[in-house]
C-alpha positions as CSV (number, residue, x, y, z in Angstrom):
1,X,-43.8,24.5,-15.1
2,X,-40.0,25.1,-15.8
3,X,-37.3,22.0,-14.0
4,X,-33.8,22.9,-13.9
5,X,-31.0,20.1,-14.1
6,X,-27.7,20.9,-12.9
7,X,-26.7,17.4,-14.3
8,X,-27.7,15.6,-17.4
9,X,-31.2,13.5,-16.4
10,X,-29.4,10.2,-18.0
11,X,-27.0,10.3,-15.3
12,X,-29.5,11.2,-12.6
13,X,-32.8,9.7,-11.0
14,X,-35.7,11.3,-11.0
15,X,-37.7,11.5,-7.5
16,X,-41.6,12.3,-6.7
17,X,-43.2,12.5,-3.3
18,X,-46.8,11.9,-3.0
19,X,-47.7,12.8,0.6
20,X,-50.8,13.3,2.3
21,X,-54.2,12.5,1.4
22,X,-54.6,12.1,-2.9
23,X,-57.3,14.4,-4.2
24,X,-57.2,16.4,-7.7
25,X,-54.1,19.0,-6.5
26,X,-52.0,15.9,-5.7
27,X,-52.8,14.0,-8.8
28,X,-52.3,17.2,-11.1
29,X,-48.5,18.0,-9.5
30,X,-47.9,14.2,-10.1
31,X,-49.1,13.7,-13.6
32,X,-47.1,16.6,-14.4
33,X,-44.0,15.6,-13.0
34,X,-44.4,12.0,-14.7
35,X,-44.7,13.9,-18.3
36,X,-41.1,15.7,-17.1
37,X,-39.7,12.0,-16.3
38,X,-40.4,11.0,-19.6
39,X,-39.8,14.2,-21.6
40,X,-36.3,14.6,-20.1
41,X,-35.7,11.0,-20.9
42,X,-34.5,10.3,-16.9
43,X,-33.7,6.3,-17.0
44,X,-35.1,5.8,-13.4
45,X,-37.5,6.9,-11.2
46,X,-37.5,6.7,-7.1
47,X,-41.6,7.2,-6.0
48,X,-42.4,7.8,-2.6
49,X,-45.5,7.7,-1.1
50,X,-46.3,8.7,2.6
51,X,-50.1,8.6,2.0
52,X,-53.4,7.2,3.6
53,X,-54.7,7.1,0.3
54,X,-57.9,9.2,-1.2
55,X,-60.5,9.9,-4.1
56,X,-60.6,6.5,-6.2
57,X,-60.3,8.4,-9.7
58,X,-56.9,10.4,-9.0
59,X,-55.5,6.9,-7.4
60,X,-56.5,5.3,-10.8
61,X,-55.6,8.0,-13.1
62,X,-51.8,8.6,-11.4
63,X,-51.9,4.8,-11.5
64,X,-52.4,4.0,-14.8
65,X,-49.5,7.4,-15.8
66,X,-47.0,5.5,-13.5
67,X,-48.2,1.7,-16.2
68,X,-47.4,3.5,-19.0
69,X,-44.3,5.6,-17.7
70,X,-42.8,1.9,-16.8
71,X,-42.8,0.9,-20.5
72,X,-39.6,3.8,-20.7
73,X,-38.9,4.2,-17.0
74,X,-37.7,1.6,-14.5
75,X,-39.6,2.4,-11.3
76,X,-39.3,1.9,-8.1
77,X,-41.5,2.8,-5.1
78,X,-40.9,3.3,-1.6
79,X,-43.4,3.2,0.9
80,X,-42.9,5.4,3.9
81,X,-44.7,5.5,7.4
82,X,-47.8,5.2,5.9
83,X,-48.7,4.1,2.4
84,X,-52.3,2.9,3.0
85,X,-55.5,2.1,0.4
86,X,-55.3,4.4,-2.4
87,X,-51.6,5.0,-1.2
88,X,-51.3,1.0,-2.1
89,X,-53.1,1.0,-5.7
90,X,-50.7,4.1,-7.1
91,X,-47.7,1.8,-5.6
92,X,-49.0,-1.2,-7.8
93,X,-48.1,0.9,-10.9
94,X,-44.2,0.6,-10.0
95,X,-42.5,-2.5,-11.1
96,X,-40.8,-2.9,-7.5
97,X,-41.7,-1.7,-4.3
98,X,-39.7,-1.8,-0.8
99,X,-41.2,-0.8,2.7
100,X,-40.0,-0.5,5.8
101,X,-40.6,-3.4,8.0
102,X,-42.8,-0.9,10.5
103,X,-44.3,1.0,7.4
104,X,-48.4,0.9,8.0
105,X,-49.6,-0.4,4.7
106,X,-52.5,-2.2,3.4
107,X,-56.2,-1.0,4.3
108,X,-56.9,-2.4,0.8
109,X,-60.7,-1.5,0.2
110,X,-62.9,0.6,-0.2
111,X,-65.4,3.4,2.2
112,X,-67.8,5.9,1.3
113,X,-69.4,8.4,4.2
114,X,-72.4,10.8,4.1
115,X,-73.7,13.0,7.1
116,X,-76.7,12.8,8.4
117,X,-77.9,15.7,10.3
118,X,-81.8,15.3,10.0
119,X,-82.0,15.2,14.2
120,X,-79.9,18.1,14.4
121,X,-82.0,20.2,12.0
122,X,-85.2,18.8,13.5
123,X,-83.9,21.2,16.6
124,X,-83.5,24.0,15.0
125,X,-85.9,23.8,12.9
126,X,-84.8,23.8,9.9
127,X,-86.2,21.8,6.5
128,X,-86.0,21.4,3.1
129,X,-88.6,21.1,0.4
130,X,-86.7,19.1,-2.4
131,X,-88.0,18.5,-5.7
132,X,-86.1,15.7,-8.1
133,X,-86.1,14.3,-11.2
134,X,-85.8,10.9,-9.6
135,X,-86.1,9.1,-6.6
136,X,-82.6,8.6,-6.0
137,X,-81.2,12.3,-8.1
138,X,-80.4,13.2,-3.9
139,X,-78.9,10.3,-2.4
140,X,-77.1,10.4,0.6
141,X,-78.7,13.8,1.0
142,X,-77.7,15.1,4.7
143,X,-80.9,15.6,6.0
144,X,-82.4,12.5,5.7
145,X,-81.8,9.1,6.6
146,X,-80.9,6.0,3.2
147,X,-83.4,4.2,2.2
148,X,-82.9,0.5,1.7
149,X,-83.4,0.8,-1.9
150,X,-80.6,3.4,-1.8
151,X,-78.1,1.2,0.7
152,X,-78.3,-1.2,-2.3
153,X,-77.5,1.0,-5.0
154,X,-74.2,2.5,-3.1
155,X,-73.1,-0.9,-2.1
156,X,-72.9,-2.1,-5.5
157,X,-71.1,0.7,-5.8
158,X,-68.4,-0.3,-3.5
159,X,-68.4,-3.2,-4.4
160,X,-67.4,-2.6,-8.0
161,X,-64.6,0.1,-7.2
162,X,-63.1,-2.7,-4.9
163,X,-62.8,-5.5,-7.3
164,X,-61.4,-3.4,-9.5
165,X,-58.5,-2.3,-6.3
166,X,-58.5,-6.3,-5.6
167,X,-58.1,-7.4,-9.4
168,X,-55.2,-4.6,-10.0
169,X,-53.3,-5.1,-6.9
170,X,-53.7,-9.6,-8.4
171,X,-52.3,-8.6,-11.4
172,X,-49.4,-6.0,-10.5
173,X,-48.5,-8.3,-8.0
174,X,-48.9,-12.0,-9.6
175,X,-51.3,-13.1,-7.0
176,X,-54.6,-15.2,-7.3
177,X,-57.4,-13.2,-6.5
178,X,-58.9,-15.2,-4.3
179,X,-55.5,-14.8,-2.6
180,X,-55.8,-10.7,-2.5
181,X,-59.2,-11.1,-1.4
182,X,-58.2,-13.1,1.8
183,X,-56.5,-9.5,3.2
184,X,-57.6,-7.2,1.4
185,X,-60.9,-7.2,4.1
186,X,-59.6,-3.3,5.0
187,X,-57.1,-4.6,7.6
188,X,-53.9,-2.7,8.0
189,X,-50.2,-4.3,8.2
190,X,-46.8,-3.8,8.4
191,X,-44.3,-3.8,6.0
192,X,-43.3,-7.2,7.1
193,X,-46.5,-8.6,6.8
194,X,-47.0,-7.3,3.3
195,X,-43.7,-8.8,1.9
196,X,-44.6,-12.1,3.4
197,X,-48.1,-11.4,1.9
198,X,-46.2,-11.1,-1.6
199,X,-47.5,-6.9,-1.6
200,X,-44.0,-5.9,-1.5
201,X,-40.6,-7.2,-2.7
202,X,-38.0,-6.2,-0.5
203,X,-37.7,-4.4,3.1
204,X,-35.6,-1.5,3.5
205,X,-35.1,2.4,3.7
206,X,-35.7,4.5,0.6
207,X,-31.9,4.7,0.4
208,X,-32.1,1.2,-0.4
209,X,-34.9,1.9,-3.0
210,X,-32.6,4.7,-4.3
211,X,-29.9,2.5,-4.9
212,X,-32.3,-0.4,-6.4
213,X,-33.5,1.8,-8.9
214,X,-29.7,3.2,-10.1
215,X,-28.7,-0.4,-10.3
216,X,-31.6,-1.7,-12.3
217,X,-30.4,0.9,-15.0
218,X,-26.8,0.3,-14.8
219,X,-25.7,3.4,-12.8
220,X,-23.5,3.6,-10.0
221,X,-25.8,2.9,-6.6
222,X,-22.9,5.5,-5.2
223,X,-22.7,8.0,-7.4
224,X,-25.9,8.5,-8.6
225,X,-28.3,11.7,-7.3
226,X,-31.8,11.6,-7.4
227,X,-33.1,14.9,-8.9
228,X,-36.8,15.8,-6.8
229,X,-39.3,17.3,-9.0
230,X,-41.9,19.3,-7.2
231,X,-43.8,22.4,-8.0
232,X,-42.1,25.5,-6.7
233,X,-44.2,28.0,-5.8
234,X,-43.9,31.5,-7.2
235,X,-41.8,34.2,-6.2
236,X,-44.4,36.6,-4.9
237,X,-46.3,34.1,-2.7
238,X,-42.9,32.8,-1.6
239,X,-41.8,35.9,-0.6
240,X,-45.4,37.1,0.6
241,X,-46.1,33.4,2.3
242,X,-49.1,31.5,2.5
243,X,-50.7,33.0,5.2
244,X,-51.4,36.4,3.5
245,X,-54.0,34.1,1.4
246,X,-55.8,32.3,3.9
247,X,-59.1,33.4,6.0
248,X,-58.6,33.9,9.6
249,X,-59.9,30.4,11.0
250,X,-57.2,28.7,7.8
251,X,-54.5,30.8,9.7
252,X,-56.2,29.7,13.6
253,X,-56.2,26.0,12.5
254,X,-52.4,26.5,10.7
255,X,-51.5,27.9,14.4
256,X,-53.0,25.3,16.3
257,X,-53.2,22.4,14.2
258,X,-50.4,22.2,11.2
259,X,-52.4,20.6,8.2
260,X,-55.8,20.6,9.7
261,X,-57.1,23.4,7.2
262,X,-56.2,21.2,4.2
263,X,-57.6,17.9,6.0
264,X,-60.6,19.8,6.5
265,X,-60.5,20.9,2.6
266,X,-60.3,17.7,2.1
267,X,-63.0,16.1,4.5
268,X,-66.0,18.7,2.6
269,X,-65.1,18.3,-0.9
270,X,-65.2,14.0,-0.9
271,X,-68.0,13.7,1.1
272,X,-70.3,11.1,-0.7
273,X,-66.9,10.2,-2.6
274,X,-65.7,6.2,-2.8
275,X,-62.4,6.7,-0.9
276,X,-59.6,4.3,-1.4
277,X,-58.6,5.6,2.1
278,X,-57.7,4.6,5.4
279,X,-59.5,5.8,8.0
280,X,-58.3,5.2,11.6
């Protein structure tokens, strides 16, 4: 991936978008762009996020780029109209964060979904003969209601992946646990609430983030661009466009419903994922 600078990255700050629900293409663009941040030496970084959250491991793993980019990097995050769950944990890797007072936030937990479809196929007719190493090698299998036994095992599960959300969100934030714990119950507030909850340090635009960040490093809140790094796609499909590459019902949804192709994407390939995400 080539960036091109039309000014020097010390005298610039650098800007990433994370939009939309975080999955593997989202935490790919972003780890990459992080790596330019700290290649091109940029002294600041502005992160916006407009994002119900997602997949647990790409929240953790953009996370944990953004803890050690902020040994180099001052960082500052913005949260947008929605910066929700998993949206949440990659803010906790910026050293300040600023919301909008309306800015939907929180929904700190955790939420895993199966389908069951085992009436459905009873109708039809349709079975499966399923042969396993173990009893619990097919869990949350869609023809078939859990098992107690199974409940158990993936509510441990959850468990675990929320602690960890409750313990990092303590530390980045310099709360008691017991203190995170007491809304982080998968409720969803404002960006009012949050600062008065100690989740966020200031209210305001992402101008006003933009010009935190250039003062924090000494530059001139007024003079100082921010320099957006996002993948570009390549000439031939910009010139082509997308819908050359998609089936006929990706174009139909495109048409009717902008977005609802990826969504869907998205909705088939976590099933029987932990989510960090907020589900309305």
């Amino acid at each position: 991936m080539v960036w091109f600078f039309k000014k020097s990255p010390r005298k610039q700050i650098a800007r990433i978008e994370i939009v939309g629900a975080i999955a593997g293409a989202t935490r790919k663009r972003v780890l990459e762009a992080l790596k330019t941040v700290e290649e091109r030496k940029f002294p600041a970084l502005l992160l916006r996020i407009d994002s119900p959250g997602g997949t647990v491991g790409d929240s953790q793993e953009i996370y944990s780029a953004l803890k050690r980019l902020r040994e180099k990097v001052k960082i500052v995050a913005s949260f947008g109209n929605l910066s929700a769950s998993g949206g949440v944990y990659i803010g906790m890797g910026a050293e300040h964060i600023v919301a909008n007072p309306g800015t939907v936030t929180g929904s700190i937990g955790v939420i895993l979904r199966g389908n069951n479809l085992e009436r459905l196929l009873d109708k039809v007719g349709v079975s499966f003969k399923v042969i396993k190493s173990g009893p619990y090698k097919d869990i949350l299998a869609f023809d078939r209601e859990l098992t107690e036994p199974e409940q158990h095992i993936l509510q441990e599960l959850i468990d675990t992946s929320y602690n960890q959300f409750v313990q990092t969100v303590a530390e980045a934030r310099n709360l008691a646990v017991e203190t995170v714990k007491s809304f982080a119950d998968g409720r969803i507030f404002t960006g009012q609430q949050a600062l008065e909850m100690g989740v966020v340090d200031r209210l305001g635009t992402e101008e006003d983030a933009r010009r935190w960040a250039a003062e924090l490093v000494g530059l001139d809140p007024d003079k100082t661009p921010c320099f957006t790094l996002e993948e570009k796609k390549p000439l031939f499909n910009r010139l082509l466009g997308s819908s050359s590459q998609r089936s006929l019902l990706e174009n139909y949804l495109e048409h009717r419903l902008p977005g609802m192709s990826e969504w869907i994407e998205f909705e088939l390939s976590t099933n029987g994922l932990p989510l960090w995400m907020y589900r309305p």
